[in-house]
C-alpha positions as CSV (number, residue, x, y, z in Angstrom):
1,X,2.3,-18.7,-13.2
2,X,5.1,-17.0,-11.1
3,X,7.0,-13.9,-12.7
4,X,10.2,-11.8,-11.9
5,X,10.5,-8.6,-11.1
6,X,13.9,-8.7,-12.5
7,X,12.4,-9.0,-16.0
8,X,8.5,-8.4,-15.7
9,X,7.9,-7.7,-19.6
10,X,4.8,-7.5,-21.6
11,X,3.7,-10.8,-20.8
12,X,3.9,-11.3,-17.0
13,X,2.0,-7.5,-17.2
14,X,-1.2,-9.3,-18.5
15,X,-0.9,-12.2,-17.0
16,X,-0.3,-10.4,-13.2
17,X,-3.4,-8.0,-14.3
18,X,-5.5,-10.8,-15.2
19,X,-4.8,-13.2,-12.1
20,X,-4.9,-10.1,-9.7
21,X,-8.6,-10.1,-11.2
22,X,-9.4,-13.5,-10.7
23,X,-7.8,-13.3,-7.1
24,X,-10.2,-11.0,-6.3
25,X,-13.6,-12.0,-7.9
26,X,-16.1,-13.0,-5.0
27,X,-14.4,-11.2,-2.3
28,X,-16.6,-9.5,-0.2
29,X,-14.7,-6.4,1.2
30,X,-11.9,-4.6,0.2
31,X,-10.0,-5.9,3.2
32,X,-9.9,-9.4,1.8
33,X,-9.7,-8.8,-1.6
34,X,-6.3,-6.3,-0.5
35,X,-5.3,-9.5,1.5
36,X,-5.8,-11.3,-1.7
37,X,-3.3,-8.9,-4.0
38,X,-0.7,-8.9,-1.3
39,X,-0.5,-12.8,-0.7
40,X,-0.3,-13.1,-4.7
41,X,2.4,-10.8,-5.1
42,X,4.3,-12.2,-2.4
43,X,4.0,-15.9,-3.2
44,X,4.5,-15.1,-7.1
45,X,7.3,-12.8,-7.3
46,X,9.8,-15.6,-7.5
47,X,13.4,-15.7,-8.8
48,X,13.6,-18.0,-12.0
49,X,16.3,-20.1,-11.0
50,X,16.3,-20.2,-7.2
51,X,12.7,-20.1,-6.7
52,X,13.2,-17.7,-3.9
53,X,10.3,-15.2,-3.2
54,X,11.6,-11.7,-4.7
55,X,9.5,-9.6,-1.8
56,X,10.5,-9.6,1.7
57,X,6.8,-8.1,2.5
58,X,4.1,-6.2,0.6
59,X,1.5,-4.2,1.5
60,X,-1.8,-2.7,0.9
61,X,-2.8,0.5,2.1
62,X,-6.5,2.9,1.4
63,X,-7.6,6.5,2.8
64,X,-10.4,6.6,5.0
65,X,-11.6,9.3,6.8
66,X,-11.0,9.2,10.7
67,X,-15.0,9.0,12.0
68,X,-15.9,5.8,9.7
69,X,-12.8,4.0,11.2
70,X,-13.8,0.7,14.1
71,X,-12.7,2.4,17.6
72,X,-9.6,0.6,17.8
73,X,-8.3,2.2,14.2
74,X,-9.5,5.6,16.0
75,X,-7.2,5.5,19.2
76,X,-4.4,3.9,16.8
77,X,-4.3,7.1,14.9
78,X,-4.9,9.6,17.9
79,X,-1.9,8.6,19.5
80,X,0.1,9.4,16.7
81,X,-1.2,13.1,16.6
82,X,0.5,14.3,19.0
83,X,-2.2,15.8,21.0
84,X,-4.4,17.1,18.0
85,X,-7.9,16.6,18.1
86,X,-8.7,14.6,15.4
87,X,-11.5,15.8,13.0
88,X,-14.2,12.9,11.8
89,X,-13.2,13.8,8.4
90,X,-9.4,14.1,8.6
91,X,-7.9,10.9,6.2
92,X,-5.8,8.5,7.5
93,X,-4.0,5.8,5.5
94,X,-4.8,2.7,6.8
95,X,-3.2,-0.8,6.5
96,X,-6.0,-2.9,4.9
97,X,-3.3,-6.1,4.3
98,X,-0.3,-7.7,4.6
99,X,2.0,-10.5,3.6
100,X,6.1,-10.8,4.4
101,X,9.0,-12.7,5.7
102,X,8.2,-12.4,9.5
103,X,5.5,-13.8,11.1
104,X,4.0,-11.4,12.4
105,X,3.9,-9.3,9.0
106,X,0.7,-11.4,8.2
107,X,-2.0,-9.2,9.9
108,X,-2.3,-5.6,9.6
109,X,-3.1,-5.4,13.0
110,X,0.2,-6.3,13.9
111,X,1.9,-3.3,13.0
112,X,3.5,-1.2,15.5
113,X,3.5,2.3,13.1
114,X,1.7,1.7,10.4
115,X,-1.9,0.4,10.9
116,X,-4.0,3.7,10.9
117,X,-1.3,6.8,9.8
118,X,-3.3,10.1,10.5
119,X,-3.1,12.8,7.4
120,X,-4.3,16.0,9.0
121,X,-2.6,18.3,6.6
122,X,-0.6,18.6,3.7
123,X,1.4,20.3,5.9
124,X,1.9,17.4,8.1
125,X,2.2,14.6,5.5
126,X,5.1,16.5,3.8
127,X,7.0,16.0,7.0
128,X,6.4,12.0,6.2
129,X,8.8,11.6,3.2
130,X,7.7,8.4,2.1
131,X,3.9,9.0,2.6
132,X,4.1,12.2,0.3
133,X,6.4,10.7,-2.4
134,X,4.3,7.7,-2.7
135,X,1.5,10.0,-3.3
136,X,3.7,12.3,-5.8
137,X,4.9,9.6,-7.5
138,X,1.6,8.0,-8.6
139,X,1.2,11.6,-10.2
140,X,-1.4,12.9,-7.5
141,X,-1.5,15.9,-5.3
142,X,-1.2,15.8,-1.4
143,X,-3.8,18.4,-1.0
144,X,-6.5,16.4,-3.1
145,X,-5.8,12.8,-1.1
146,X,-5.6,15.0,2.1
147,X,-8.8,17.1,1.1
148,X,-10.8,15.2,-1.5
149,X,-12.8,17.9,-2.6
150,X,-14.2,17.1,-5.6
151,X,-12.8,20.4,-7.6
152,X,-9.7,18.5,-6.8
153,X,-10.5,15.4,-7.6
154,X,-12.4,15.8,-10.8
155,X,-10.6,14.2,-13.9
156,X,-7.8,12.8,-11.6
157,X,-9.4,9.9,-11.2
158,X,-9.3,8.1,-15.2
159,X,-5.3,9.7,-14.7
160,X,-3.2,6.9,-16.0
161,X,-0.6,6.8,-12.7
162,X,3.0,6.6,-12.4
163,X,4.3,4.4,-10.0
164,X,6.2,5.1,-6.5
165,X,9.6,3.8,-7.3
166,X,12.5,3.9,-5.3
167,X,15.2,1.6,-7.1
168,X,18.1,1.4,-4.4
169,X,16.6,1.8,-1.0
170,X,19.8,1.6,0.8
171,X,20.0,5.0,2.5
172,X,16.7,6.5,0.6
173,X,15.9,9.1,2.3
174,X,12.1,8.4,1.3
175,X,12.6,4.7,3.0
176,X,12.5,4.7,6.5
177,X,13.9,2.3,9.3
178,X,16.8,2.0,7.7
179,X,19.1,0.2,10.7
180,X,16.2,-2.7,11.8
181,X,14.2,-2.7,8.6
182,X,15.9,-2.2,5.2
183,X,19.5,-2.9,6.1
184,X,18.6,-6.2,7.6
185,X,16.3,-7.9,5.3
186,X,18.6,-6.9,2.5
187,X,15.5,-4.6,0.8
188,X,17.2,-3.4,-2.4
189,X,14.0,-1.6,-4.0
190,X,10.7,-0.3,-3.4
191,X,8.0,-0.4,-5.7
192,X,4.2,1.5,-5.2
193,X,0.9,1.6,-7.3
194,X,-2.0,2.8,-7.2
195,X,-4.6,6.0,-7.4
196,X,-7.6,7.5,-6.7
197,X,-10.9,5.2,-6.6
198,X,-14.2,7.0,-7.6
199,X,-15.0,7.8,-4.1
200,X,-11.6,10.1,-4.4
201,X,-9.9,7.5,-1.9
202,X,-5.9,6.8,-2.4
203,X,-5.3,3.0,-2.9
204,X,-1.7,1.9,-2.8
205,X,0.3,-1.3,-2.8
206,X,3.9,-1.7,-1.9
207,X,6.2,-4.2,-2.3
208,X,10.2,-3.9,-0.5
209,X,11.8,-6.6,-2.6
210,X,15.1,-8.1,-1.9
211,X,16.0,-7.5,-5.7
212,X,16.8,-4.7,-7.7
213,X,14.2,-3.6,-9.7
214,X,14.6,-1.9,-12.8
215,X,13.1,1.0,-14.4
216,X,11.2,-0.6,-17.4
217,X,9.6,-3.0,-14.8
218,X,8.2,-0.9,-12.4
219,X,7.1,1.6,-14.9
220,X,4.3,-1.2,-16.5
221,X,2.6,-1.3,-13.2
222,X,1.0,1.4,-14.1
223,X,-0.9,-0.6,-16.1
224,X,-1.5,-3.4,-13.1
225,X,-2.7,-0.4,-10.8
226,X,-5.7,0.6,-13.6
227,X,-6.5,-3.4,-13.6
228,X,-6.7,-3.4,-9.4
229,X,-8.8,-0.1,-9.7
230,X,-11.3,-1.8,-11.8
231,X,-11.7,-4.8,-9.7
232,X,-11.5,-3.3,-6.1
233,X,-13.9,0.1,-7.0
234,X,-17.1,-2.2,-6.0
235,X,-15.5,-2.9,-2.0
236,X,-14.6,1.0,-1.7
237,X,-17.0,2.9,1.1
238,X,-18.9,0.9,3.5
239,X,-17.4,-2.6,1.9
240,X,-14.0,-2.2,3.1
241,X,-13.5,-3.5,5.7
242,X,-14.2,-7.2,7.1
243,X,-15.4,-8.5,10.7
244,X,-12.8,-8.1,13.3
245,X,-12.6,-7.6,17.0
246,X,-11.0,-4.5,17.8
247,X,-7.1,-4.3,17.1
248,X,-4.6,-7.0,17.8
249,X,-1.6,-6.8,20.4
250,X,1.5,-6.2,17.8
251,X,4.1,-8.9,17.6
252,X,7.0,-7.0,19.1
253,X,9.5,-9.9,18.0
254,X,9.1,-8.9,14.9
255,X,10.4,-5.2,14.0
256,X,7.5,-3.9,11.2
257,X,8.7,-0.4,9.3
């Protein structure tokens, strides 16, 4: 059953949480069961009368600390340090999935920015404004997703989050690529959930949506973030990713933000 994000009431809450679940049964790895979540969201979000998909692309993102990344995720990451040496335990927030308009917003390995992001320091991340809001607003702490010690991460985790919300994105200054992402595929709103897994890993899906969403509907997935923790906390750690070949040449006729 599709839903709107217009109007995503009590119903279409349990519903969503309940076919996120069922998406996501049998999966092997956190990678496919976050390319599980994103596919449903973008092939259900749909507008009631013109059927047209609500999202323009939606995507799933995890921490994972620098050393247990593949190679390819390693050199993706050091390049964008600007000459740092990267420690094996620094976090990065890595792409694990994604679905959207363009073809070549399919594969996370296709992204030109965003496939391994490198979080060395709180420091560092606060000079990322959409990287340290998203991890505000889901009512965390940049220092215990950048350092996950557990004095910091004890008792965050049963937290029941808030969501990453960002209701006009037109000239957000949390929302980059404004000129060749936001402005041309009409993005009206973002929307983020998540939290911490038990591992003290930051999950997070977004969804840029070509309609505005309002308040009372991104506020109940809060609820669809708890439902996605309990299913996924099984793949987190050495289940997370699935077999692949190193990292794919990015589609550069299709701009990703």
């Amino acid at each position: 059953m599709s839903f709107s994000l217009r109007d995503f009431d009590l119903h279409e809450m349990l519903h969503c949480g309940l076919a996120l679940r069922r998406a996501i049964q049998g999966e092997a790895t956190m990678e496919e069961a976050a390319g599980r979540v994103v596919r449903y969201l973008y092939d259900e979000c749909l507008d009631p009368e013109s059927g047209a998909r609500e999202c323009a692309l939606v995507r799933f993102y995890k921490t994972h600390s620098y050393g247990e990344l593949e190679p390819g995720l390693q050199a993706f990451a050091r390049e964008r340090l600007g000459g740092r040496e990267p420690r094996p335990e620094m976090k990065c927030l890595v792409l694990l999935a994604s679905a959207g308009d363009e073809p070549g917003w399919n594969s996370r390995r296709h992204s030109r920015g965003h496939q391994a992001i490198p979080l060395p320091s709180p420091e560092i991340v606060e000079q990322a404004p959409m990287i340290a809001e998203l991890i505000r607003g889901m009512g965390l702490d940049v220092e215990a997703v950048v350092t996950p010690r557990p004095g910091l991460v004890r008792g965050m985790e049963d937290r029941t989050y808030n969501v990453f919300f960002v209701p006009e994105a037109l000239d957000s200054p949390f929302i980059p690529a404004q000129a060749d992402f936001v402005r041309p595929h009409g993005i009206r709103s973002v929307l983020g959930f998540g939290g911490l897994l038990l591992t003290g890993e930051l999950y997070a899906v977004i969804a840029f949506t070509r309609v505005p969403v309002p308040p009372g509907s991104a506020d109940r997935f809060r609820n669809i973030a708890l439902d996605l923790k309990v299913a996924i906390s099984p793949l987190a750690g050495d289940l997370t990713f699935a077999a692949h070949a190193g990292v794919e040449p990015e589609n550069s006729a299709a701009p990703l933000p």
